[in-house]
N, C-alpha and C positions, 0 to 999 in steps of 0.2 A: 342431696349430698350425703353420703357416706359417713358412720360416725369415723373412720378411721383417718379421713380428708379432712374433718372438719376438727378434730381435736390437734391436727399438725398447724392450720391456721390459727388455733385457740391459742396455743403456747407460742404462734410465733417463728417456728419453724422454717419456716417458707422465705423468711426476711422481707416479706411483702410488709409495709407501714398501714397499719388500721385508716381505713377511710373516714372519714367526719359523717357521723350521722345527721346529716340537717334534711331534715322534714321524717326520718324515719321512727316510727310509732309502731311496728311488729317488732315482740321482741325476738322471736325464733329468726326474723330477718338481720335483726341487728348484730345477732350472735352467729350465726352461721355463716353472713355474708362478709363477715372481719371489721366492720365497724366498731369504731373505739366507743367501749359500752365504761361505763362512769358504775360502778354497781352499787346499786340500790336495792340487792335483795332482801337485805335488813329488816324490810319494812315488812315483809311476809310475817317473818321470827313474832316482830313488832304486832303486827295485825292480829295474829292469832291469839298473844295474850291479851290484847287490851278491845276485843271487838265485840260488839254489840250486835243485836239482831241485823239492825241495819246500821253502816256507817257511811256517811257524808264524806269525804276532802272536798275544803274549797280552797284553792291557790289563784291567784292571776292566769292568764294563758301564756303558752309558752314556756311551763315551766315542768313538762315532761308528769303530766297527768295523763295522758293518752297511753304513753310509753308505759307506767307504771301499772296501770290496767291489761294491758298486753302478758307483762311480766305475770300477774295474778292469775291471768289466763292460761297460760299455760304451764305454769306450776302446779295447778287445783286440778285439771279437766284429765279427767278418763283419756288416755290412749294419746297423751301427746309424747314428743322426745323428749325422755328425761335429760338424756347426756346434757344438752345446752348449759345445764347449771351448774354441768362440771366447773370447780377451780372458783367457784363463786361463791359468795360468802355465807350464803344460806347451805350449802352442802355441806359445811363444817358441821353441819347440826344433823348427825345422819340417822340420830329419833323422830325428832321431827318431822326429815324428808321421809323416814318409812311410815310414817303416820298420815301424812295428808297429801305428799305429790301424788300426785295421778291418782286420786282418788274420788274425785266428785264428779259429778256433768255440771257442770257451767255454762250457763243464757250469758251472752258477752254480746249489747248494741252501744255503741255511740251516737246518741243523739246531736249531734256538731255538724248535718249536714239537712238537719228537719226545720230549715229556716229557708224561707219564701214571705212575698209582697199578703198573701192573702191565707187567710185559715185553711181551704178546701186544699190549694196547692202544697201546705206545709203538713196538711194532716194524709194526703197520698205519699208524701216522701218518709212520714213515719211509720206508713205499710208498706212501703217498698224495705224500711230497715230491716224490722220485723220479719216480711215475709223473708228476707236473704240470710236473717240469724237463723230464721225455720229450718229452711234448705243445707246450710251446713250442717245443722243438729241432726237432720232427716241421711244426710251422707255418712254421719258416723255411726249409724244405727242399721242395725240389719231387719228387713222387710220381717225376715223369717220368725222374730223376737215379739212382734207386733201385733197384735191385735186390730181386727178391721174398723176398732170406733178410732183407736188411733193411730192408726191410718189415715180416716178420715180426717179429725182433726190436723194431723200434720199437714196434710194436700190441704184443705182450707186455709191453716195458715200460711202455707206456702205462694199461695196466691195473690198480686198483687190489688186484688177487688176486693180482699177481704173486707166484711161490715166495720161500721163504727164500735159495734158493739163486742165483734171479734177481736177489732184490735188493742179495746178498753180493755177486753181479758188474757191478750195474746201470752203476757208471760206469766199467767197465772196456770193459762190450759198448756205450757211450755214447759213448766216446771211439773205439774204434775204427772205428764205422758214420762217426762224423765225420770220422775222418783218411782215410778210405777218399773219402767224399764229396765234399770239398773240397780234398784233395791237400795239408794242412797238418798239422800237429800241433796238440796240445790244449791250452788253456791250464782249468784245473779251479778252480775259487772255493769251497771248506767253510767257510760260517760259521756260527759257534760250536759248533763240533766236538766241546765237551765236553757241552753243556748235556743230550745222550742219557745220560753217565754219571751227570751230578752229579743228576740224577733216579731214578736206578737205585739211586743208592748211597743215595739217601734214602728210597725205597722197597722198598727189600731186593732188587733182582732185576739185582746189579748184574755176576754172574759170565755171569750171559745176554747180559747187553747188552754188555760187554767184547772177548767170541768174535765178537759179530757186526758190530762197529764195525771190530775190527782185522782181521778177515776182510774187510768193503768198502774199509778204507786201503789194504792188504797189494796186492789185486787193482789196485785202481786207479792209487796212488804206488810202490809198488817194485814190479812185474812187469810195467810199461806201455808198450812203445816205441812208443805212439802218446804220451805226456805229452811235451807242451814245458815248461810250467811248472804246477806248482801253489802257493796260498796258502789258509793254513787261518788262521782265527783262532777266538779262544776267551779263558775268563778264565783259565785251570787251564796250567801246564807239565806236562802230565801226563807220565810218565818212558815214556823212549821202549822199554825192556825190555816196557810194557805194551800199549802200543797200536801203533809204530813199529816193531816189532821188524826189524834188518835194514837200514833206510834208509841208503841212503849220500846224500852231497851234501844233508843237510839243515839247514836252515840255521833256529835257533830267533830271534826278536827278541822278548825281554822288557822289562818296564817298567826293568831295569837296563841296560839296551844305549844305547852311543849314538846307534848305528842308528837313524832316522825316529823319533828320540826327542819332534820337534815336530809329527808328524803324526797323532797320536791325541791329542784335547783340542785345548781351546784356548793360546794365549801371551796373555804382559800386552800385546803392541804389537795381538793381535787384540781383546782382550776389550775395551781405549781403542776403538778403533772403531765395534765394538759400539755400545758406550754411546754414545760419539757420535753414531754412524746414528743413532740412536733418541732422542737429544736429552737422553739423563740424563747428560753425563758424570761430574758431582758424585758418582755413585754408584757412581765406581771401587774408592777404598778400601773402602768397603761389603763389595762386589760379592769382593772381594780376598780378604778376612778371612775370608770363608764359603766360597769356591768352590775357590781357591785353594790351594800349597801339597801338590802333586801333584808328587814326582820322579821325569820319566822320563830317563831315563840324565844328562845333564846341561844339564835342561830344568825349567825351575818350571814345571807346565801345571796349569789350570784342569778341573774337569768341563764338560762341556759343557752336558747335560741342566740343570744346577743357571744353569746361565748364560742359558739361553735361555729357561728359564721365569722366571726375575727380572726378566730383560731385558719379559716380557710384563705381570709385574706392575708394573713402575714405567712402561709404557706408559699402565697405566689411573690409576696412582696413585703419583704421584712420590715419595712417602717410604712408598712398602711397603717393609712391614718381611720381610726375609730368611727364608728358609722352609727346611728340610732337603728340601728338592724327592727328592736322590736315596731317603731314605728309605721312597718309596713305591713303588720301584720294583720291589721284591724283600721276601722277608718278613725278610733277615735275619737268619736262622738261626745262620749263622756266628757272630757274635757271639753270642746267646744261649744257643748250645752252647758258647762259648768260657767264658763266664761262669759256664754252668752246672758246669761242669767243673775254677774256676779253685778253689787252694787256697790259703792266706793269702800266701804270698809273690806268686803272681799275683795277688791282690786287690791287693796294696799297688803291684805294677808297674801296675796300670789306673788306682791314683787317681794315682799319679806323668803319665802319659801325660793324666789330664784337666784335671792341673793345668798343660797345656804342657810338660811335661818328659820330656827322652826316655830312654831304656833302652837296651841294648845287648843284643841275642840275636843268635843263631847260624840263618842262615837257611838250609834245602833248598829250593833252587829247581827242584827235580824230586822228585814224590812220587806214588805212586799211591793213587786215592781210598781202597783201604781201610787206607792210612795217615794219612789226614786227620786223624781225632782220637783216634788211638791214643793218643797223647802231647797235652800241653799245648803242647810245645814245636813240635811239626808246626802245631799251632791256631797259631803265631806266623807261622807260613811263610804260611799258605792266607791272613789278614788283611793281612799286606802283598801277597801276589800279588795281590788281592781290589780293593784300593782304601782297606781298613777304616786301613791305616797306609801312612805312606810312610818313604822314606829320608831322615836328614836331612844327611847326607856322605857322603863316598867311603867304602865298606865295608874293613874291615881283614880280607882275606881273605873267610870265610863270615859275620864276625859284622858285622851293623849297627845303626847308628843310629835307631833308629825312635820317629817320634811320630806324633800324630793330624794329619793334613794340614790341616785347618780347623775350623770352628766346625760348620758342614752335619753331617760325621760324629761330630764330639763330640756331638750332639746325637742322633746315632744309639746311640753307648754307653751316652750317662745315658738312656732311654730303656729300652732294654735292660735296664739295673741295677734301674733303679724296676720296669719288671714284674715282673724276680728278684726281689726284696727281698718284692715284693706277695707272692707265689705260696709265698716259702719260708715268710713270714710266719704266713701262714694257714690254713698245714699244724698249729701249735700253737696250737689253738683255745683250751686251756685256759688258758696265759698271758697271749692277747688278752684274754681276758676280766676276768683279774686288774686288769691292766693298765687298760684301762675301768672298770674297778670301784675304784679306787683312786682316782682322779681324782675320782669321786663323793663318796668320803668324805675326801676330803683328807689321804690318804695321801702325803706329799710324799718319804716313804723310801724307800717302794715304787716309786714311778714313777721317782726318780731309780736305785734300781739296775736296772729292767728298760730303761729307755732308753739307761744305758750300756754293758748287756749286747749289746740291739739295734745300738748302733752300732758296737760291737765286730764284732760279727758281720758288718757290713754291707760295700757299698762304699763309699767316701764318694766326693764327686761336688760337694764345697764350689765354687762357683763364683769363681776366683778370679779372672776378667775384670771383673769387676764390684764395687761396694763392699758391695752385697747378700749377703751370704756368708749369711745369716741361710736363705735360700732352700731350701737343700738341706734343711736341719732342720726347717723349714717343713714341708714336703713330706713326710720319713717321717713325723713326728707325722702328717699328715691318713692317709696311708696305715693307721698302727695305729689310731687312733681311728674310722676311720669300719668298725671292725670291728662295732659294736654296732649293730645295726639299729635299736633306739628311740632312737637320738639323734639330732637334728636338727640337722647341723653346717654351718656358713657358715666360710668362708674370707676375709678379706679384706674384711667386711664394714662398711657405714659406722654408727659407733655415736656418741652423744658431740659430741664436738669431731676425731672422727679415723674414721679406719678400724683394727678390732683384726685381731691373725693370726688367732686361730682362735674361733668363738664357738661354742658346744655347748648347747641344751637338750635336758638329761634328765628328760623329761617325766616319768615314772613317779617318778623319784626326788624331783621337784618343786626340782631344783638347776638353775642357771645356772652357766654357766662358761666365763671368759674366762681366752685365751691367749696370750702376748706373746714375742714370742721374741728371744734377741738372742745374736749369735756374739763371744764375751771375745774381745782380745786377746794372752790368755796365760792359763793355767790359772790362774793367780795371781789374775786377775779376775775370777774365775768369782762372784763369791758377787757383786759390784759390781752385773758386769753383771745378775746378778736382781734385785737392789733399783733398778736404773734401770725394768727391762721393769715393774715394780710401779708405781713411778712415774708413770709413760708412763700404766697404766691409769686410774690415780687420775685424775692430771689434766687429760686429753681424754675422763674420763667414759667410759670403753667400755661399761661397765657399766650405761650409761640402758637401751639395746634390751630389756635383760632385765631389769629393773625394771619397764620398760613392759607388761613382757607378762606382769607380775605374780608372777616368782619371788619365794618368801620366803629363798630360800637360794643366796645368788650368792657365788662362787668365784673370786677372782683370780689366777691363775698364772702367776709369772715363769721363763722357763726360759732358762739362758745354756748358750751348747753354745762346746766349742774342742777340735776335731779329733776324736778319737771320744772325750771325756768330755764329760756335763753336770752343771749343777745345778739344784735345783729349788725354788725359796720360794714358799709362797700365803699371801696377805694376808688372814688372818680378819677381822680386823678389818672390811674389809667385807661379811661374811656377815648376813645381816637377821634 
């Protein structure tokens, strides 16, 4: 594209409306192709006073780390297109930009795609990076400039057989062909530096990958006097005795710093924009509630991913409804190990955090992975590093404030919980069964002690945003009941004069059986609220559907639940 085409797109010209960048990570693409760029060249300005030999960012994922290495790339690197930065906030600084754009050669890999089952597979995909950064480097460089050792070096690195031992050294023999070639020093881009670990440690081969990551840092960051600067980012602080060992002048910026605390994610004055561009403003608070709720040093910041796929949904449909967008991102393990893991005092710290309320732990913010979940209390570290929780004030020394940033991730936990609950559930087959089998014969003792035993057992996950509280209860019942394969169970179904919670025919048994549920407002109520959810059935008839379909023996069941106690009455009386 032409700079002449592409600065009419820049201003807008065209009347065409900026597309939503969602998944886009080049920044030359973001800017040329009219993508609504959010700008964060700030962080350049930012970088350059406050930067150390080597610097770290660690953010969650998803929070435009990819993207902002992009931006560094092609602001630094020899012979890229300046114009991009036209109208953008770093060009107001035009000492600056004649001082460092286009001035360095720049090594630029992401390590975010060197994750596989086994070491040998994960350590080819990290020659394959390598050897493809070579080949770029090798295309911007002319033969004619080059020397035949490197020559050779660059064709050996270019290859994806290269040795172990060539790719321990690749950006060490990388940087110095470049300082040689262009009479400059090296500016070096590592993103997501950890993501080779956090796959090793999940696939057992995490003492291989350890040697061989901190053996290409070691070479490249501390024994380099071709480095001008490097920036690594990642989600993990991983402790620098592990992988760093030795580094002087290194300078960490974590989600606690106030350092470029506003330039990973969004702010509220971008996200109003946003909306606005896009003509939903109405859908700020919305927008807020979910995405929102992110402290980085002392900054409220938004996810970004969760913003810009909303922003698409209420393009096509102005009252879409809010989505955990980040949850697809990742399988989230962390949390379901966190959970799998937790023992009754953490169970009860998770339903305090879903019920908005925060906690106070002791957090390490440098750990190495095979400390991760030694302890429960590490699992509290790696979920606020993570994104899973944030801070909600100034920390008092190590220990802080922590709750669930927004609704998006609370829906990431109860999520989590329901497939625990499912999984531990149906490891006790024989109780399922009881338990199903009790409800047929109208067992109303039975069910009531095994359901208070279950909720005992559980997490609870009561929805207290809402006047719906009923919901959560809701929910484990359909979980233990739809244990029985010859039931045919409807949820929420329309019967009557209403819709009932849960409807069951047990064919074989030749019973029907209706479910109403209702959350007391204090144990004291417990017995009321069963004779309302009786009520409820009687007089909106829930009980027609299954009449209609000919049960001789139909089952009304009141269940009032408050907190992890219920009770349980059925209404013989209308058994046929």
């Amino acid at each position: 594209m032409n700079k002449r085409k592409y600065k009419m797109q820049k201003g807008g010209k065209n009347n065409m409306q900026k597309k939503l960048p969602i998944g886009i990570e080049n920044f030359e693409d973001m800017i040329k192709e009219n993508y609504y760029y959010v700008d964060k060249t700030g962080l350049i300005k930012q970088l350059l006073n406050e930067h150390g030999l080597v610097n770290l960012f660690t953010r969650p994922r998803r929070f435009g780390k990819s993207l902002n290495m992009s931006m560094l790339k092609y602001f630094f690197e020899i012979g890229n297109d300046q114009s991009i930065f036209e109208d953008l906030e770093i060009s107001k600084d035009k000492e600056l930009c004649n001082q460092y754009q286009g001035k360095f050669p720049v090594i630029s890999v992401s390590l975010k795609g060197a994750k596989a089952g086994n070491y040998e597979d994960a350590k080819d995909m990290m020659k394959y990076i390598v050897a493809a950064e070579a080949r770029r480097l090798y295309d911007r460089m002319s033969e004619d400039k080059m020397n035949e050792k490197q020559k050779q070096q660059m064709r050996s690195l270019m290859s994806d057989d290269m040795k172990d031992t060539e790719l321990m050294t690749a950006l060490w023999i990388l940087s110095s062909i470049l300082k040689e070639y262009y009479g400059k020093k090296v500016i070096i881009l590592i993103d997501e530096y950890d993501v080779p670990l956090d796959k090793a440690f999940e696939n057992n081969y995490y003492n291989e990958m350890i040697i061989l990551l901190r053996n290409m840092l070691e070479q490249s960051l501390k024994t380099n006097d071709n480095l001008y600067m490097a920036v690594l980012t990642g989600c993990l602080r991983i402790a620098r005795e592990s992988i760093f060992t030795g580094l002087n002048n290194f300078n960490i910026f974590s989600i606690t710093d106030q350092y470029f605390d506003e330039y990973f994610g969004f702010t509220d004055k971008e996200v109003k924009e946003i909306l606005q561009y896009y003509k939903v403003p109405g859908a700020f608070n919305q927008t807020k509630k979910w995405y929102d709720g992110y402290r980085f040093g002392n900054t409220d910041i938004y996810c970004p991913w969760d913003v810009i796929n909303h922003c698409r949904a209420l393009k096509i449909e102005p009252d879409a409804t809010p989505q955990p967008y980040w949850i697809n991102t990742s399988g989230n393990y962390i949390v379901k190990r966190f959970i799998e893991k937790a023992n009754q005092q953490t169970r009860r710290e998770i339903e305090q955090l879903i019920e908005g309320k925060a906690i106070q732990k002791e957090i390490r913010l440098e750990l190495t992975y095979n400390e991760l979940d030694s302890t429960i209390e590490n699992l509290w570290s790696v979920l606020f590093a993570t994104g899973y929780l944030t801070q909600q004030e100034k920390p008092q020394g190590r220990t802080y404030s922590l709750i669930i940033p927004n609704e998006s991730i609370r829906q990431i936990f109860i999520e989590q919980i329901q497939e625990w609950f499912k999984e531990t559930t149906r490891k006790d087959e024989n109780r399922l069964k009881d338990f199903c089998k009790a409800f047929e014969e109208g067992n109303t003792e039975a069910i009531e002690q095994q359901l208070n035993d279950y909720l005992m057992k559980t997490i609870s996950i009561r929805d207290t945003f809402t006047t719906k509280k009923e919901n959560f209860y809701h929910g484990v019942l359909l979980g233990l009941l739809s244990y029985d394969p010859d039931w045919y169970i409807i949820s929420n179904t329309e019967s009557g004069d209403g819709y009932s919670d849960i409807m069951i025919e047990a064919e074989q048994a030749r019973t029907g059986i209706v479910i109403e549920v209702k959350y007391a407002e204090n144990i004291k109520t417990l017995d009321k609220a069963c004779e309302k959810a009786l009520k409820q059935i009687k007089e909106k008839n829930y009980d027609q559907k299954l009449e209609e379909e000919g049960y001789e023996t139909i089952l009304n069941y009141g269940i009032a639940c408050y907190k992890k106690r219920c009770k349980v009455l059925m209404d013989e009386s209308e058994s046929i």
